[in-house]
N, C-alpha and C positions, 0 to 999 in steps of 0.2 A: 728743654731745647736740645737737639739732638747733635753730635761730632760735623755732621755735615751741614746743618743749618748753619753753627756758631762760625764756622771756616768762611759761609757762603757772605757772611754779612762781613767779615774779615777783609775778605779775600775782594766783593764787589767796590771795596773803596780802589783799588787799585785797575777798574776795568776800563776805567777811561783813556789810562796811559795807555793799553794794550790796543785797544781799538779803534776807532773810529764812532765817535758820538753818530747816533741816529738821524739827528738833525743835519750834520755833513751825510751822511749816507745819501739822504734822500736829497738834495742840494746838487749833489755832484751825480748823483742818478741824472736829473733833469738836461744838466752840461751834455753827457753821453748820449742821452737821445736825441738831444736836438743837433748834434754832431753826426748821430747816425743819418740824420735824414737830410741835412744841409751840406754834409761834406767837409769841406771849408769854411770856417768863419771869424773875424777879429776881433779883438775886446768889447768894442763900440757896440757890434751887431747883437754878439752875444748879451749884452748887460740890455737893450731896446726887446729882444725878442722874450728875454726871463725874465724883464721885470723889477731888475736891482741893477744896484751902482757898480761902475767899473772896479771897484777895489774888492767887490764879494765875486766879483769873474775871477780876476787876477788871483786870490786867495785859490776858490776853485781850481781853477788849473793849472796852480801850484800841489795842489795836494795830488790833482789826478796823474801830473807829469812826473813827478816822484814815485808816482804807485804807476807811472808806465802804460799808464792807458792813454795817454794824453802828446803826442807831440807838437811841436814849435816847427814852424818855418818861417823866414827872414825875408818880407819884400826889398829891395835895397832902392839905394835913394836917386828914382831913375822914373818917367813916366814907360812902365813896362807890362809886362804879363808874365806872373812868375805863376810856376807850379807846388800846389800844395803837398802836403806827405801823401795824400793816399790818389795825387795825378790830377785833381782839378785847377784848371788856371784863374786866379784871380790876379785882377787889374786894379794898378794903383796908379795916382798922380804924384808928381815928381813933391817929395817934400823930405824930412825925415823917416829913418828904417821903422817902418812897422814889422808885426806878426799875425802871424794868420794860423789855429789851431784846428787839427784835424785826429782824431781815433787811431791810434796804432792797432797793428795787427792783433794785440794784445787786447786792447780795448773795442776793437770787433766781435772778439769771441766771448765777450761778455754778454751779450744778449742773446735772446730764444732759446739756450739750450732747456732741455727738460730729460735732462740726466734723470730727476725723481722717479717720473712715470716708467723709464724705462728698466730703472735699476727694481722696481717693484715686482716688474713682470717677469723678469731675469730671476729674480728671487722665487716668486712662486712656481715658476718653472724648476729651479730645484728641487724644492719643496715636494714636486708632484712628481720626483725618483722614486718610485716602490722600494728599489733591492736597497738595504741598510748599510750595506759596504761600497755600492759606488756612492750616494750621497753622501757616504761618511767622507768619500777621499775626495769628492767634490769640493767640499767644505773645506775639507782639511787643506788642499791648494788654494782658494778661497784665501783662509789665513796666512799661510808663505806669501801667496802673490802682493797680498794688504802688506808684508813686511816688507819685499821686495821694493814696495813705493815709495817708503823712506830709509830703504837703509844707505843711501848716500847720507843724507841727511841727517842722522844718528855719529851724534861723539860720545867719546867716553871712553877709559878704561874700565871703569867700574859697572854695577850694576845700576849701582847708586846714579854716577855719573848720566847712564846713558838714559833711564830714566826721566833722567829732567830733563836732559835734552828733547827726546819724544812730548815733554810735557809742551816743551817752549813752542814745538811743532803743531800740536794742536793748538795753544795758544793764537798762533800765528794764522791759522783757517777759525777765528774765532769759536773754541767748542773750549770752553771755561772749564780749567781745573789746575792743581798744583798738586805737588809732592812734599810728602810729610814723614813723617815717624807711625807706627804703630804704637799706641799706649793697651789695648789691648790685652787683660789678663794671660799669659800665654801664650801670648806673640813676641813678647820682648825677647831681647838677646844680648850679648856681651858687647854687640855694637850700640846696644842703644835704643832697639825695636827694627823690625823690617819696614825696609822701605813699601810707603802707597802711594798707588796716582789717585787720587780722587777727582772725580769725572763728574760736573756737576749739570750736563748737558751732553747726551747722549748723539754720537754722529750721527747714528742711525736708526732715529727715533718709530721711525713708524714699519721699518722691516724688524725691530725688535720686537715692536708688538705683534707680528705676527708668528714671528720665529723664532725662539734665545739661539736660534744655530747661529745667528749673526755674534751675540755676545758671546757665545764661545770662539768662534773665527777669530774676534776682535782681542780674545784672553789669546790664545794661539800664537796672535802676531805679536803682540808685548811681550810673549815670551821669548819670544825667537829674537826679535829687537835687543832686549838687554842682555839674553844670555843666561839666565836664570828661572827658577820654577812661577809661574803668577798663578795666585787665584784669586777668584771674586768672590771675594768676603763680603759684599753688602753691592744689592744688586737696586735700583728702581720700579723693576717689574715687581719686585716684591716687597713693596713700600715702604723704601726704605727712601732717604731723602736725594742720596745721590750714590752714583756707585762707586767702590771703592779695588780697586785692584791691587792684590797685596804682594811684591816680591821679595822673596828670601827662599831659605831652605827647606821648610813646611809644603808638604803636598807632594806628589807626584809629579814632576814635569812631563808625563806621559798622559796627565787624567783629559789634559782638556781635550785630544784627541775622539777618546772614548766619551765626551759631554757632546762632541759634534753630529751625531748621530740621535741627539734627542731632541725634544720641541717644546717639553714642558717642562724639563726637568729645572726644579728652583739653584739658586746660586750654593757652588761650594763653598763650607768654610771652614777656615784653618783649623787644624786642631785634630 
C-alpha cells in the first residue's frame, strides 16, 4: 500500500465533517429547484410538493440559509399581502407569524452555469499558441492570476503556515487533501522533513489530462501562495496515487516556469 493510499483511508474518516454527505446534497438540490421555478413557498407547501415531513424542510432550509442560498421572510399576523425576498406577493389569513422561503441572489447563481465546457475551450485555445514564449507567459499569468484568487484568503507567516491554510481552502471547494511531512530519503531536514500538500483529487481533472500546462500553472501558484520553491514530486498522470506537492528549499524556484511551456513533460522530483 502506497504513502498516498494509507493517508486516503486515514484521512476519508474525517470527510464527513468537512463536507456535506451526498444524501444532503441531493435533498437540498431538490429544495433549490423547486424554489427556482415556484419563487416563493412555506414549510407546508414545500414538505406536499417533495414528498416529506415538515421537519426534513425545516432541517433543509436550515442548512441551505446558513450556506446562504436560502432566505426567510416574515408574513406577520394580519389578513395581508406581503412580499417575498425575490418580490412575489403571497397572501395569508389572519392567525400567527408564518415564513415563506425564496433563493437568494447567491442561490440563483447556482444553477446552469457550464463554467466546464467553457473553461476546456479556453484551454485548447491556448494550447493551439504555436510561438513557445507567448504560451509560455500565457500560462505563466494563468498561474499568478490562479494565486491572485486566493491570496486574500491565504494566512500565515510561515511556509508552513500558509500552506495549510491554502489546504483548508481547497478543503472548503471540496478537492480532498492535507499537509504533512516529507519521510522521503533525502528530503528531510533539520526541521523535520519539507513540508507537502497531498492532493488526492485533482481541480482540474480533465484539462490535466490534456495538458500538465495546467499542473505546472497550478505548481506556480502554490508557489507564489506560500512564498517558497514547490515541486511535484509524485504526480497522477503518472500513476501515482495522488499527487504530491513538495515545499521547502530543494529545486529551483524558477523551474516551474520553464515546465510551462511543455505538454508531456512527466512530474519533477526532488533531489
Amino acid at each position: 500500500m502506497t504513502t498516498c493510499q494509507k493517508s486516503t483511508i486515514a484521512y476519508s474518516k474525517d470527510m464527513n465533517i468537512r463536507t456535506a454527505p451526498a444524501e444532503h446534497r441531493s435533498s437540498d438540490a431538490a429544495v433549490i429547484e423547486l424554489l427556482r421555478v415556484e419563487k416563493t413557498l412555506g414549510i407546508g407547501e414545500l414538505a406536499r410538493r417533495l414528498g416529506v415531513t415538515a421537519t426534513a424542510v425545516r432541517q433543509r432550509l436550515e442548512r441551505l440559509m446558513r450556506a446562504g442560498l436560502v432566505g426567510r421572510a416574515t408574513l406577520s399576523d394580519s389578513n395581508e399581502s406581503a412580499s417575498g425576498l425575490n418580490g412575489k406577493r403571497t397572501t395569508r389569513m389572519r392567525g400567527r407569524p408564518s415564513h415563506v422561503y425564496s433563493l437568494t441572489d447567491k442561490g440563483q447563481r447556482t444553477g446552469g452555469d457550464n463554467f466546464r465546457d467553457l473553461a476546456l475551450v479556453l484551454w485548447n485555445e491556448i494550447r493551439s499558441v504555436r510561438e513557445p514564449a507567448v504560451r509560455q507567459g500565457l500560462l505563466s499569468r494563468i498561474g499568478l492570476a490562479m494565486a491572485d484568487t486566493y491570496r486574500d484568503e491565504v494566512a500565515g507567516d510561515t511556509p508552513q503556515q500558509r500552506l495549510e491554510s491554502m489546504a483548508q481552502i481547497l478543503l472548503d471547494r471540496r478537492i480532498s487533501c492535507e499537509v504533512g511531512h516529507s519521510s522521503t530519503p533525502g528530503e528531510a531536514t533539520a526541521a523535520g522533513g519539507l513540508s507537502v500538500l497531498t492532493s488526492y483529487a485533482c481541480p482540474y481533472p480533465e484539462l490535466a489530462e490534456q495538458d500538465r500546462g495546467i499542473c505546472a500553472a497550478e505548481r506556480l501558484m502554490l508557489q507564489d501562495l506560500v512564498g517558497s520553491a514547490v515541486q511535484l514530486s509524485e504526480c497522477r498522470l503518472d500513476g501515482a496515487a495522488c499527487c504530491r506537492f513538495t515545499v521547502g528549499n530543494s529545486g529551483d524556484p524558477t523551474a516551474v516556469v520553464g515546465a510551462l511551456s511543455g505538454t508531456t513533460a512527466t512530474c519533477n522530483k526532488p533531489g
